[in-house]
N, CA, C and O atoms as a MOPAC input file, in Angstrom:
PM7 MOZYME 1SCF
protein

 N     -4.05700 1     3.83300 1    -0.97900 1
 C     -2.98200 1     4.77600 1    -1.15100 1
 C     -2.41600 1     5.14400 1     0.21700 1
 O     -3.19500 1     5.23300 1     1.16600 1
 N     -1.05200 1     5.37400 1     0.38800 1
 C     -0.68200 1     5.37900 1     1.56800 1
 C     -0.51900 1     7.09100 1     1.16200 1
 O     -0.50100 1     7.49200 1    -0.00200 1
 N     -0.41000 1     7.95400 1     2.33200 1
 C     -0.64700 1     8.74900 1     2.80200 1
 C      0.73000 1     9.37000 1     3.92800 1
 O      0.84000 1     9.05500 1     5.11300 1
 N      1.63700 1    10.27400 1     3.18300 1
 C      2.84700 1    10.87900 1     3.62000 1
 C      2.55600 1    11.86300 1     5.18600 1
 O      1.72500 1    12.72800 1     4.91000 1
 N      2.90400 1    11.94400 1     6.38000 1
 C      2.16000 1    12.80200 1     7.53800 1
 C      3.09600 1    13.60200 1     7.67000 1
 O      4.10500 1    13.02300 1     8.07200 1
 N      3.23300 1    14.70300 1     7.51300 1
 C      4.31500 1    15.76100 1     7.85800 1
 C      3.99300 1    16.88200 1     8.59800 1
 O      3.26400 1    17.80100 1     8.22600 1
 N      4.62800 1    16.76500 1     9.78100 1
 C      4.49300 1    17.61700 1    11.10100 1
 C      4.78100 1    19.54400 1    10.70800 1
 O      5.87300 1    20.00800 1    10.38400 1
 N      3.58400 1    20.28900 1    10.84800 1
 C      4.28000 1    21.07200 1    10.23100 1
 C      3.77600 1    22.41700 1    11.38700 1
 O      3.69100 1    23.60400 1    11.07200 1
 N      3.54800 1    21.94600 1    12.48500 1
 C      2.83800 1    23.08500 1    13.15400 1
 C      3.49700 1    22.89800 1    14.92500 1
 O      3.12400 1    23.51000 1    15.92600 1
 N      4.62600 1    21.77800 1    14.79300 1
 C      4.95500 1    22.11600 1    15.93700 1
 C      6.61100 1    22.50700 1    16.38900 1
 O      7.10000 1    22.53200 1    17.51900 1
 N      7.13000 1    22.74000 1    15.31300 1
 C      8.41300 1    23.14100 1    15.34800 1
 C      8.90400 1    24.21600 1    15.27100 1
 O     10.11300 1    24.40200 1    15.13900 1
 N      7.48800 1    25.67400 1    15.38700 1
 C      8.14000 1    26.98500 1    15.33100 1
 C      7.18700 1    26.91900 1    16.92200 1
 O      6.14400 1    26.26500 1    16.94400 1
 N      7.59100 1    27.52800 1    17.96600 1
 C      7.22800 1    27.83400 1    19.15100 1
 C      6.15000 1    29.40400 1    18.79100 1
 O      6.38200 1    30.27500 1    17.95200 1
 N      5.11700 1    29.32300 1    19.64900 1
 C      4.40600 1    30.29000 1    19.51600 1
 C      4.63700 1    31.65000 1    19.64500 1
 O      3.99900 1    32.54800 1    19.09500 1
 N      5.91200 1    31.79800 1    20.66200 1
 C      6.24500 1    32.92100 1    21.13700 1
 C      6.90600 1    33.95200 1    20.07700 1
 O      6.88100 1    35.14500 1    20.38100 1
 N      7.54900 1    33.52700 1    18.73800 1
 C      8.38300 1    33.48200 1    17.74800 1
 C      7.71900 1    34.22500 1    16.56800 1
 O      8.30200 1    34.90000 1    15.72000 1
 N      6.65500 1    34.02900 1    16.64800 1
 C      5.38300 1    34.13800 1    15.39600 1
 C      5.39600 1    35.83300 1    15.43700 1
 O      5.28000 1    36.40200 1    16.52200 1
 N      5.55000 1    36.62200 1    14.13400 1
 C      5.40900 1    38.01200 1    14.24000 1
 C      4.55100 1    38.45800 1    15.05000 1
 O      3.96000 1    37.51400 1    15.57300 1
 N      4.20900 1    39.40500 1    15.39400 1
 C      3.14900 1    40.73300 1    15.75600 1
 C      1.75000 1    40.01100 1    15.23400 1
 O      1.02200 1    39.14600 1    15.72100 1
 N      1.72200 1    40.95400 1    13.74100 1
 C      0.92300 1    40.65700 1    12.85500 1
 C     -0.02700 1    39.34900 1    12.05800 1
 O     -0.93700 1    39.31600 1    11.23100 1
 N      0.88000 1    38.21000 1    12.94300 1
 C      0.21300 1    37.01800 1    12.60400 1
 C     -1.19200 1    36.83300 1    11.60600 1
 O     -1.44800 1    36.63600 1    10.41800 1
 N     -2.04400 1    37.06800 1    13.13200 1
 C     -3.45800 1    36.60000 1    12.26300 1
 C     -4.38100 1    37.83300 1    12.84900 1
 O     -5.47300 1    37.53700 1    13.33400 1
 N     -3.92900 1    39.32300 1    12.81100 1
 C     -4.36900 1    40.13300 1    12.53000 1
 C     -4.00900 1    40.98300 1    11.72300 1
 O     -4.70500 1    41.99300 1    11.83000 1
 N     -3.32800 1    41.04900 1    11.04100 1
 C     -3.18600 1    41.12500 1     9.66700 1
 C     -3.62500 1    41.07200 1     8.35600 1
 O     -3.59500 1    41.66500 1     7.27800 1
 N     -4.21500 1    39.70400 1     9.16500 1
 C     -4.89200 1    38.78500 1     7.72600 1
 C     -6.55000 1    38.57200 1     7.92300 1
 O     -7.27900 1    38.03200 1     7.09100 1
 N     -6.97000 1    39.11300 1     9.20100 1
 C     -8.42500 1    38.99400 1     9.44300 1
 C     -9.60600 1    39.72700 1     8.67100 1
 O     -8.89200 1    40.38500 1     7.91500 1
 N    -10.81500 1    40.05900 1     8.34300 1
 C    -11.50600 1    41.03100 1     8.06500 1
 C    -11.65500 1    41.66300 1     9.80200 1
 O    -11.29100 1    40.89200 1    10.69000 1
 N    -12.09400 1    42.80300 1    10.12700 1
 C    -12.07800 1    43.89900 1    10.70700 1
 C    -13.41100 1    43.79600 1    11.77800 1
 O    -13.61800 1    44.49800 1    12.76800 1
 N    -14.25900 1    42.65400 1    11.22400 1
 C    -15.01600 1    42.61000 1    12.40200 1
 C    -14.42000 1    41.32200 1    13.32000 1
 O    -15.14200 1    40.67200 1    14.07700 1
 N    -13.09700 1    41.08700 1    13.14000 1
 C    -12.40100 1    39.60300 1    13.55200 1
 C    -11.38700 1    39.80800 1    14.54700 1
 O    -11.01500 1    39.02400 1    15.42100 1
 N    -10.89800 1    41.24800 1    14.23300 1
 C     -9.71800 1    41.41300 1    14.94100 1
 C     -9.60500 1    41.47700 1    16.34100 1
 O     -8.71200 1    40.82900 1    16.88800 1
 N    -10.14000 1    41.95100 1    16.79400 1
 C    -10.49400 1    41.59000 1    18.38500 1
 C    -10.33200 1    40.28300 1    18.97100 1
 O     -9.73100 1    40.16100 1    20.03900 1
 N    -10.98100 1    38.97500 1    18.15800 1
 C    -10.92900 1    37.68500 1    18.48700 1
 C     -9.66400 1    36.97700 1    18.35200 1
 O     -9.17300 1    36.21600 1    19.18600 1
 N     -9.11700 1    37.34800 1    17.05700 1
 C     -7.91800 1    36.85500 1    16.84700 1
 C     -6.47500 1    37.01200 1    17.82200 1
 O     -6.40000 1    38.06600 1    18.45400 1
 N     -5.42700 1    36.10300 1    17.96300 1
 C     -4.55100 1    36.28800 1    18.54300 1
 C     -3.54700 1    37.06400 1    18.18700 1
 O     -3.13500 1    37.10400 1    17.02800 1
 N     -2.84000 1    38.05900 1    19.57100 1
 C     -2.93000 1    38.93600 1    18.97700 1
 C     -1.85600 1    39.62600 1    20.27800 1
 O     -2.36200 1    39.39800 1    21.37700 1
 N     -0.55600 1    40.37900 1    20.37900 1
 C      0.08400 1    41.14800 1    21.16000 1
 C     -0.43400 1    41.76800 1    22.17500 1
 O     -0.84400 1    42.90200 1    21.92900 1
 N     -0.56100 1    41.33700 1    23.37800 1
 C     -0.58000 1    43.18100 1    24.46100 1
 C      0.89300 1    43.05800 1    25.52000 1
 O      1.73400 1    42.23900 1    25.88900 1
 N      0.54200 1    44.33800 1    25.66200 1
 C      1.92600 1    44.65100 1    26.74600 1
 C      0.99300 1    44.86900 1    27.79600 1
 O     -0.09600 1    45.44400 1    27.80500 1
 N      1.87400 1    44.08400 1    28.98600 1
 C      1.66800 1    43.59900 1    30.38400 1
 C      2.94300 1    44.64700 1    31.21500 1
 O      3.66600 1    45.55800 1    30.81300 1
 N      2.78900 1    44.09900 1    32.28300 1
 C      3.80800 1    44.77500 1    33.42700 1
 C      5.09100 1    43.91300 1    33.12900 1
 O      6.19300 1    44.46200 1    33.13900 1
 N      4.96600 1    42.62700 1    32.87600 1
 C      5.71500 1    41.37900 1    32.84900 1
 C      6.63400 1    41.50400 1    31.74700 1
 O      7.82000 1    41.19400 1    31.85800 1
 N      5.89400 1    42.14800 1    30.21400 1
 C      6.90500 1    42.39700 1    28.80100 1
 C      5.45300 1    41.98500 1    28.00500 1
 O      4.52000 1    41.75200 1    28.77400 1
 N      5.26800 1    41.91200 1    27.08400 1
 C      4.27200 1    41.48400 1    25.99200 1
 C      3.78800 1    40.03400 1    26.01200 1
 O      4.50300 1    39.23800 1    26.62100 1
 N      2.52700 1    39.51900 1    25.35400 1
 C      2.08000 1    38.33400 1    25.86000 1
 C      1.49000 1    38.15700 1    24.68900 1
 O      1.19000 1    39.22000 1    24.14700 1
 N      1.09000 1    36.76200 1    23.83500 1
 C      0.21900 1    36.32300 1    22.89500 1
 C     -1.65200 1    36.55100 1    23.85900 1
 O     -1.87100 1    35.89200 1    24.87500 1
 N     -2.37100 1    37.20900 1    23.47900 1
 C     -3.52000 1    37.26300 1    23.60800 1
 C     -4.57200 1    36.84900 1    23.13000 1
 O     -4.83400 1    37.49300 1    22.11400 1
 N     -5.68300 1    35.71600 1    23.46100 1
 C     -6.70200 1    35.66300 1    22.29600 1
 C     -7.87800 1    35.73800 1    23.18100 1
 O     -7.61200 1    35.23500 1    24.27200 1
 N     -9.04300 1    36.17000 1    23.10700 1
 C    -10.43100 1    36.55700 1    23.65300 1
 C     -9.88500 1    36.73200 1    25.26100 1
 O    -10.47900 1    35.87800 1    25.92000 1
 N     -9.33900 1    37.20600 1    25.78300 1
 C     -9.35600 1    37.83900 1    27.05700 1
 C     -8.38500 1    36.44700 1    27.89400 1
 O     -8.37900 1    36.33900 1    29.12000 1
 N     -7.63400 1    35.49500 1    26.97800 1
 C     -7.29300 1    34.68800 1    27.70300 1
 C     -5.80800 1    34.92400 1    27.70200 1
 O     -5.65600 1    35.61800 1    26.69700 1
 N     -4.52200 1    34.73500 1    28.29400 1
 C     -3.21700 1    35.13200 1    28.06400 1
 C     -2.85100 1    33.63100 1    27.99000 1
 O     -3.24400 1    32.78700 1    28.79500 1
 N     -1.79100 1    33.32800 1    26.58200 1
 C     -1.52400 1    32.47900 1    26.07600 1
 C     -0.09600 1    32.27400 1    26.96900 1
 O      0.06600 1    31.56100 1    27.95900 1
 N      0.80700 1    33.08200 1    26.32900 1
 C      2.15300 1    32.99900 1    25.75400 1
 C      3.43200 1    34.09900 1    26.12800 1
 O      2.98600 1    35.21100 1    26.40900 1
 N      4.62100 1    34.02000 1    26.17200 1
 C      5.16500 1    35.73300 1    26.39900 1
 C      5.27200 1    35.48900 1    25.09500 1
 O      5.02100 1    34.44800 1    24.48800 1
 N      5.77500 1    36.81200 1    24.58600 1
 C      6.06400 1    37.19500 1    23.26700 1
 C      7.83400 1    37.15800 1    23.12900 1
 O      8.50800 1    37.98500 1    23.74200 1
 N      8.36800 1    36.26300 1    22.38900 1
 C      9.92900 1    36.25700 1    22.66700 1
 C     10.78300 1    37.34000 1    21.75300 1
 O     11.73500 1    37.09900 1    21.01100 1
 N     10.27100 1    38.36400 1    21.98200 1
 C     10.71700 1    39.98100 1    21.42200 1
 C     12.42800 1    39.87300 1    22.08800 1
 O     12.76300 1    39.09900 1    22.98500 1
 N     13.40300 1    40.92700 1    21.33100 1
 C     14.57800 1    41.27400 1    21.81200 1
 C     14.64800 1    41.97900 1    23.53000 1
 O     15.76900 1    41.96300 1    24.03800 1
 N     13.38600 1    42.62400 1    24.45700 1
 C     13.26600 1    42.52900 1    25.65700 1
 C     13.16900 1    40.90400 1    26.13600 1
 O     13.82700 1    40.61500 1    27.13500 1
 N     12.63800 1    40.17400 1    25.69400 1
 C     12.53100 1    39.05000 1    26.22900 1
 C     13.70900 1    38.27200 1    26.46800 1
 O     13.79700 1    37.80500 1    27.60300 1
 N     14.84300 1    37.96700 1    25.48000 1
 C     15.99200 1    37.78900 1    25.19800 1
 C     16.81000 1    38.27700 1    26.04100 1
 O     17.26000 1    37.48000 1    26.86400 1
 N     17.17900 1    39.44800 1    26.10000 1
 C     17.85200 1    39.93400 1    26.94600 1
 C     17.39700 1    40.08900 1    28.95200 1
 O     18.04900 1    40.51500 1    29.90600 1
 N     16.49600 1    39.71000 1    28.87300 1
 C     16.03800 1    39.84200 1    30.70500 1
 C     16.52200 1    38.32600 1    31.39600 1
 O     16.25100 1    37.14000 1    31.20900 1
 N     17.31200 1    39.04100 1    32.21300 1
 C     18.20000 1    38.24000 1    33.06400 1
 C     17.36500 1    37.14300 1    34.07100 1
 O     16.42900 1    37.45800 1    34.80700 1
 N     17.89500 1    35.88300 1    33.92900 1
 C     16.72800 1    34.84400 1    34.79200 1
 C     16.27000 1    33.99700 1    34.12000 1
 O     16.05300 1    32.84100 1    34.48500 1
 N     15.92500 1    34.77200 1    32.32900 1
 C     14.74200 1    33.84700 1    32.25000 1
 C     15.52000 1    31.97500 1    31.69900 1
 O     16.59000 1    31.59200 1    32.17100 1
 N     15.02600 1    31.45800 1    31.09300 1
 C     15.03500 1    29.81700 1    31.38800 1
 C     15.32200 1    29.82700 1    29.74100 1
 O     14.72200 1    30.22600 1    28.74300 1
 N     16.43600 1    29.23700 1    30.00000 1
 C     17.93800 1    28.73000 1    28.48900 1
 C     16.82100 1    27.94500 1    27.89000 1
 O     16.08100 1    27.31200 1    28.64400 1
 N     16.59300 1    27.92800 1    26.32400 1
 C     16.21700 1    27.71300 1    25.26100 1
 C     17.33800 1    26.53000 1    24.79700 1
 O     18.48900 1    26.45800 1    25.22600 1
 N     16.59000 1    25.44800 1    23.62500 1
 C     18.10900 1    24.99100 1    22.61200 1
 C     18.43800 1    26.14100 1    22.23800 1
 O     19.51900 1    26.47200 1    22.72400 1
 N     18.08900 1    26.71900 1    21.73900 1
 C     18.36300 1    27.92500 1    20.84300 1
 C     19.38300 1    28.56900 1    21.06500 1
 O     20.19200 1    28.95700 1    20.22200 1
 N     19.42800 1    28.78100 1    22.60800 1
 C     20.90100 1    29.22800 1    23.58100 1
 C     22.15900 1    28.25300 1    23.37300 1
 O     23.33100 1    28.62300 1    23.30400 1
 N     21.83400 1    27.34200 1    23.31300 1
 C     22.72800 1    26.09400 1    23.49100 1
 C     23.51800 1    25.94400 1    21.70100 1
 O     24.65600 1    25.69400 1    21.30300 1
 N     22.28200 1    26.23400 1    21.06500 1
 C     23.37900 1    26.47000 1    19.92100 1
 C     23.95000 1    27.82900 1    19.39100 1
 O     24.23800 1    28.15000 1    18.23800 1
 N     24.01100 1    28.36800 1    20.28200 1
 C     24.35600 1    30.16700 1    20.14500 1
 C     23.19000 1    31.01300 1    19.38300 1
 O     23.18500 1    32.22800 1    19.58200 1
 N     22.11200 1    30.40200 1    18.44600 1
 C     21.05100 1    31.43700 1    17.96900 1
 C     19.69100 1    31.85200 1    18.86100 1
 O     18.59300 1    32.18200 1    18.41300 1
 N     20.00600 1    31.76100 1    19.92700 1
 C     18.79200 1    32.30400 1    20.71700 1
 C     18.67600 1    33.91600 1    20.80100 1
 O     19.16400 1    34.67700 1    21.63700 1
 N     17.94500 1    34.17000 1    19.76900 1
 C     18.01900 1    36.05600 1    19.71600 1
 C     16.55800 1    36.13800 1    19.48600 1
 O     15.84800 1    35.13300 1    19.52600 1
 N     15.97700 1    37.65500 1    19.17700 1
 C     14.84300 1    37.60100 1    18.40000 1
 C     14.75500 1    37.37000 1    16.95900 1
 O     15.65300 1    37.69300 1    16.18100 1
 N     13.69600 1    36.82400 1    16.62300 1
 C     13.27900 1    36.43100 1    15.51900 1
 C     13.85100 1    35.06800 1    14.87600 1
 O     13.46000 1    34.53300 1    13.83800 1
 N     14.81900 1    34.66100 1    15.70000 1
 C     14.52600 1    33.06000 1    15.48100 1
 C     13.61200 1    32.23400 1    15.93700 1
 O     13.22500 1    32.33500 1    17.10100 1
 N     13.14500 1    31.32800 1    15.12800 1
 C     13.23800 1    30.76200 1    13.83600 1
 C     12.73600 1    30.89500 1    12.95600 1
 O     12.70200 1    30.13300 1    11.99000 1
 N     12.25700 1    31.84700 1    13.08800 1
 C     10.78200 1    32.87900 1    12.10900 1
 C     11.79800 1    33.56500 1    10.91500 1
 O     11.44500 1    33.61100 1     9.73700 1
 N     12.78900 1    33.96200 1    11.27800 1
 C     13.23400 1    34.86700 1    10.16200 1
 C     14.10800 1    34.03400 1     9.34400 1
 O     15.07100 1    33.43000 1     9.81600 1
 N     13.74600 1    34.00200 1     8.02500 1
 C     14.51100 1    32.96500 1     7.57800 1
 C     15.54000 1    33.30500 1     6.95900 1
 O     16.08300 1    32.41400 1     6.30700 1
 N     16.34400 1    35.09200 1     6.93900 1
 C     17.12000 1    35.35200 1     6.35100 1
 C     18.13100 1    35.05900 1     7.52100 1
 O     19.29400 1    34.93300 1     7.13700 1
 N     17.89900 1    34.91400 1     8.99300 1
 C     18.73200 1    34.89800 1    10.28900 1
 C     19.68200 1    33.46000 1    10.42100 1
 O     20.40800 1    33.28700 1    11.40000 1

């Protein structure tokens, strides 16, 4: 039997992913481990066990002057909550 492969984990960027991700959905002795928001000096960051992943591409992120053009820019939807929000 042949076997269909469909890519399904690399076309939303990490930075994009709500807050609440996968603490949300953890039991309570988990949450700590799981990845997970903090605010830095820098703007907010994906966090998991003490390691810093990611920035968080929040509407501060968007708007701070400098940072480095996205496609997303290029096709005019580079805001927050794209591509996550699927009513956007």
């Amino acid at each position: 039997m042949d076997y269909l492969k469909i890519s399904a984990d690399d076309h939303i960027d990490l930075g994009y992913l709500p807050h609440g991700t996968w603490v949300d959905r953890v039991p309570s002795s988990l949450k700590e481990r799981v990845p997970h928001i903090e605010r830095h000096e820098k703007g907010e960051f994906w966090v998991c066990e003490g390691q810093v992943w990611r920035e968080y591409r929040n509407a501060e992120w968007f708007a701070r002057p400098g940072r480095n053009p996205l496609a997303l820019d290029r096709g005019g939807v580079g805001e927050e909550g794209r591509p996550v929000t699927p009513n956007k």
